[in-house]
C-alpha positions as CSV (number, residue, x, y, z in Angstrom):
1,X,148.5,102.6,99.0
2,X,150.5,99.3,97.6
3,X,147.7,97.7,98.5
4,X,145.5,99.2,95.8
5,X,148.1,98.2,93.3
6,X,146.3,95.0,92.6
7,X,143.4,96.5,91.0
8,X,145.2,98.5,88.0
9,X,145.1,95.3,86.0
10,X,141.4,94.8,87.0
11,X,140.0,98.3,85.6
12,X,142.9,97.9,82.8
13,X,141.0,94.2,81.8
14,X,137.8,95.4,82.6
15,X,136.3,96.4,79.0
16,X,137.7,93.4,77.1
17,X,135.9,91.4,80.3
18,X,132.9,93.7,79.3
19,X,133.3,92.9,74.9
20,X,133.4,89.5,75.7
21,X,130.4,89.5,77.9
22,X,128.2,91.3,75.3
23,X,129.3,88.9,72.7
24,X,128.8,85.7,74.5
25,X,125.0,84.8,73.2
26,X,122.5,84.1,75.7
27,X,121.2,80.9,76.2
28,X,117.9,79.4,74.3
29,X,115.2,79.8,76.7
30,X,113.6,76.7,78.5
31,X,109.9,78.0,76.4
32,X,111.3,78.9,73.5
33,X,109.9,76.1,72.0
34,X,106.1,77.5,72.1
35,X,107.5,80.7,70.3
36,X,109.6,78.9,67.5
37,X,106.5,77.2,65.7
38,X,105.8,80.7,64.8
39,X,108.5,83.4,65.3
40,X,111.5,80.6,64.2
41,X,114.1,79.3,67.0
42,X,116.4,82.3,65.9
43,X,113.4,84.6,65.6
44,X,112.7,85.0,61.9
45,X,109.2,83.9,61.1
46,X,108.3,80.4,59.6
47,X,104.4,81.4,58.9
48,X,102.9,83.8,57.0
49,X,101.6,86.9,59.1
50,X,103.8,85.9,61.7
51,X,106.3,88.8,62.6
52,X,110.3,88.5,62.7
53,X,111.2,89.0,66.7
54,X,114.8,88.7,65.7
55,X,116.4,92.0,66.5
56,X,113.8,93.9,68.0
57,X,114.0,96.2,70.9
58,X,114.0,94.0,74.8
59,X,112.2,96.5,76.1
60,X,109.6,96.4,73.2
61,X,109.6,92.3,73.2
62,X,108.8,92.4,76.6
63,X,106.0,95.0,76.7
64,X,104.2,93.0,73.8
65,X,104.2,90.1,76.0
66,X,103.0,91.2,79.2
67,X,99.9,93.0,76.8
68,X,99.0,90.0,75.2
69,X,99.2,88.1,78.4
70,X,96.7,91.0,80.1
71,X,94.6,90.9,76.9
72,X,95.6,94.4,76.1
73,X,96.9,93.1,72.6
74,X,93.6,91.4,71.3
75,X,95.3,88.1,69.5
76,X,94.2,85.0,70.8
77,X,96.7,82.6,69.9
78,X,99.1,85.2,71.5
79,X,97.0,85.4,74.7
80,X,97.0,81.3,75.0
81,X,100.6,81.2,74.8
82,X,101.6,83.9,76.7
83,X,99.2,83.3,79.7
84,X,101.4,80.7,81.7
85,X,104.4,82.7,81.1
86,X,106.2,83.8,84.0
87,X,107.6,86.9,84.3
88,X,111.4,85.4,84.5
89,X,109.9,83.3,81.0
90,X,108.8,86.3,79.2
91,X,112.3,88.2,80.3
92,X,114.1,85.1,78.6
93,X,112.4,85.1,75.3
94,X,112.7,88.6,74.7
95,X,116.3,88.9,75.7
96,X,116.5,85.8,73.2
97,X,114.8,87.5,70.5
98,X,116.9,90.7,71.0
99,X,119.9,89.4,70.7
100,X,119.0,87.7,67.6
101,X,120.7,88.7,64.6
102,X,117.6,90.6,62.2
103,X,115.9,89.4,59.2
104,X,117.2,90.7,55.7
105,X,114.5,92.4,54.1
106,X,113.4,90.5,51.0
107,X,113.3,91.8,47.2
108,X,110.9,94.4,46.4
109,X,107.9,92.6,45.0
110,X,107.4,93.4,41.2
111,X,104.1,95.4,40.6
């Protein structure tokens, strides 16, 4: 049983280990160059009719870019870019553009 003793300060560290881990950010994807002319390094749009990625959901990041790589999502500009994607690429970008901090929402435009 003394044995076992070792592993109280282990489970006692574990969820300031765990805190840390989800603040640390992840690192800038090797293509997230091809995305930032568009989306913005940090995802927030630099072109009109261009969405904000920052923020949204990985799963939803993710399924977008496996459906414009299949052509489901009918963009070409999308399609080009995400056809040599790999799957490991398209995992990177969207954890990237998940665990960016979202856009503000602008003023209200006047009528």
């Amino acid at each position: 049983m003394h044995g076992s003793t070792w592993l109280f300060p282990l489970f006692a560290l574990a969820p300031f280990a765990l805190a840390r881990a989800a603040t640390v950010p992840p690192t800038p994807p090797a293509q997230l160059g091809l995305c930032a002319a568009c989306h913005g390094e940090d995802g927030h749009a630099r072109i009109p009719g261009a969405p904000n990625l920052a923020g949204q959901p990985y799963a939803y990041l993710l399924q977008a870019l496996h459906a414009y790589r299949n052509g489901e999502r009918k963009v070409p500009v999308m399609r080009a870019a995400a056809g040599p994607l790999t799957e490991q690429d398209m995992q990177a970008l969207a954890h990237w553009f998940a665990a960016q901090s979202p856009c503000k929402p602008g003023p209200a435009e006047a009528p």
